[in-house]
N, C-alpha and C positions, 0 to 999 in steps of 0.2 A: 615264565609263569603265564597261563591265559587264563582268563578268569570268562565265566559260562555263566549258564541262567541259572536261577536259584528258584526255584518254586516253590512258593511259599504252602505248602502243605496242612499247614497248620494254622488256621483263623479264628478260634475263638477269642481269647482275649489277649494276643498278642499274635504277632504273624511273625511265623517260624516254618525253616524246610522241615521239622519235625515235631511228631509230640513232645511233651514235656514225659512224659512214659519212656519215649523209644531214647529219648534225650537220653533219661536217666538210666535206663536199663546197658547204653552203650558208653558211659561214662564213668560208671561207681566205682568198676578197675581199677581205674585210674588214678583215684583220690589216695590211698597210700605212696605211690611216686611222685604225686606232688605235696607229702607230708600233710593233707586232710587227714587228722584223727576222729572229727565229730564232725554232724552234721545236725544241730539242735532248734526245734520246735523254739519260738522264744515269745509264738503268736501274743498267749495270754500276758505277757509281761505289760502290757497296756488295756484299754477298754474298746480300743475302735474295730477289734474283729477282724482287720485283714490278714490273711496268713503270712508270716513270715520266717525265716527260719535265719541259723546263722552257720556258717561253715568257718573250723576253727584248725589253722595251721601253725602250730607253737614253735616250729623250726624255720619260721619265714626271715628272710637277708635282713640283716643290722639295716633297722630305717624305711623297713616297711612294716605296714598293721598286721596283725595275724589271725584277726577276727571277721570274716567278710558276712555282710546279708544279702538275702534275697528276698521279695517281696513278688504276689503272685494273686491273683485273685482267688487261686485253688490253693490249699498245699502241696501238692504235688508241682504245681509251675513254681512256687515259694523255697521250695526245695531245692531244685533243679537251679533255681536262680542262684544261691546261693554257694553251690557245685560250681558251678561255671563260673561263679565269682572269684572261687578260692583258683581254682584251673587258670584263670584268665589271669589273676594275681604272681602265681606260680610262674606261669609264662612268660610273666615280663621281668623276672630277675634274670643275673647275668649269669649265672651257674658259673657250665663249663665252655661258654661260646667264647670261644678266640675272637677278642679285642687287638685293632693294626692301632698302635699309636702313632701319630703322624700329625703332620702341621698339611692344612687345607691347599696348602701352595706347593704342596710336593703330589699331593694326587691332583690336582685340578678335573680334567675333563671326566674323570670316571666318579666323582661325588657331587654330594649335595652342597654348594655353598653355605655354612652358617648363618649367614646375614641374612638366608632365606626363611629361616627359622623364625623371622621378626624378636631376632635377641632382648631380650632388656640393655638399653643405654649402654652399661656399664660392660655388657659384655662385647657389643659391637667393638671396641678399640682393641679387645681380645680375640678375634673371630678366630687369629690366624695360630692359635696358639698350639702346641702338642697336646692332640684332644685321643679320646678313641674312639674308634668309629668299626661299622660293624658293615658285611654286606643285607643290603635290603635291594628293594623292586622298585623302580622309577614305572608305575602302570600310567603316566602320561606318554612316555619315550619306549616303555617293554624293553627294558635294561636293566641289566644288573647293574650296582653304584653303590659306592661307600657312604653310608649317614654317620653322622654324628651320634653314638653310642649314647649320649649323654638326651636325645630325642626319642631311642627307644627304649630304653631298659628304667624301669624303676623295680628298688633304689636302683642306683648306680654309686659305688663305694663311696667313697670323701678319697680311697686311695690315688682316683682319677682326678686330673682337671677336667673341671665343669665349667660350662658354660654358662647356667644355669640350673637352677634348683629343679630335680626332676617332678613328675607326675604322670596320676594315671592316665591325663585324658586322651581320648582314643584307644585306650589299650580295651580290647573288645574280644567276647572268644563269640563261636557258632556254631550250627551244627553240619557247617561246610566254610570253605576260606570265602567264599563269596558273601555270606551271610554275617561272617564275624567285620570284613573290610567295612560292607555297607552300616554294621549299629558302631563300628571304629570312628565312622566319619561322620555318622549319624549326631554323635556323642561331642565334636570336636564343633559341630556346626550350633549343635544345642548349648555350649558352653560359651560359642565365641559372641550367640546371639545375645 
């Protein structure tokens, strides 16, 4: 993978490679493959005026929400936000991606150590345990490497051992992989802050 410039294109009230129009016009496709049946106005439900909308996928994985919003100063970005919510949500379930089950001491050099993870307590004494793990991109080293499944995917079954309890943070979509990485990290930086 090599990741390129991303030019932000788009500066009115958020800074995007694209409009929240061309967003939308090269995205709605999509919204049936990822089980979007509605994309609903929900602005008036309060008094404050800002637009927001909600995208609603009623076939989403045991243990995820199926409800997502998006918020926008326009409705048209309100919209689109909400799109890309459900899209970004969709994304990070495990579908049909082939899971390596494995203990961290049988792959060594080619993964991510858990521990690097900053585990909770209880799971450090289990770092080593038979987890799944998926390939992902080490953009420090520009290598391919097996993570810990249980870091990227939410949900992730109860059928797996976990390491910990998943979530979304970082999971980020865009309107190129350079755009979706930078509001991925953006998001994990605003959290950890």
């Amino acid at each position: 993978m090599k990741l390129g410039p991303c030019i932000k294109r788009y500066k009115e009230d958020t800074h995007r490679a694209a409009s929240p129009e061309e967003t939308e016009e090269r995205i709605e496709a999509k919204l049936p493959a990822a089980g979007i049946t509605r994309v609903a106005d929900i602005t008036n439900l309060d008094r404050i005026g800002i637009p927001v909308f909600s995208s609603i996928r009623p076939m989403a994985d045991r243990g995820a929400v199926s409800v997502y919003n998006g918020k926008g100063a326009t409705p048209v970005e309100a919209r689109v936000s909400a799109m890309m919510e459900g899209l970004e949500r969709y994304s990070g379930e495990v579908r049909d991606r082939e899971l390596t089950i494995a203990r961290y001491s049988s792959l060594k050099a080619e993964a991510l150590n858990p521990v690097d993870l900053i585990l909770p307590t209880e799971a450090v004494a289990d770092a080593d345990a038979e987890i799944p793990w998926v390939l992902g991109w080490d953009i420090m080293n520009d290598e391919e490497i097996q993570v810990p499944a249980n870091a990227v995917f939410h949900p992730l079954s109860s059928d797996y051992k976990r390491l910990f309890r998943t979530n979304t943070s970082g999971l980020a979509s865009g309107n190129m992989m350079e755009e979706a990485i930078f509001h991925g990290l953006a998001e994990v930086i605003e959290r950890d802050a």
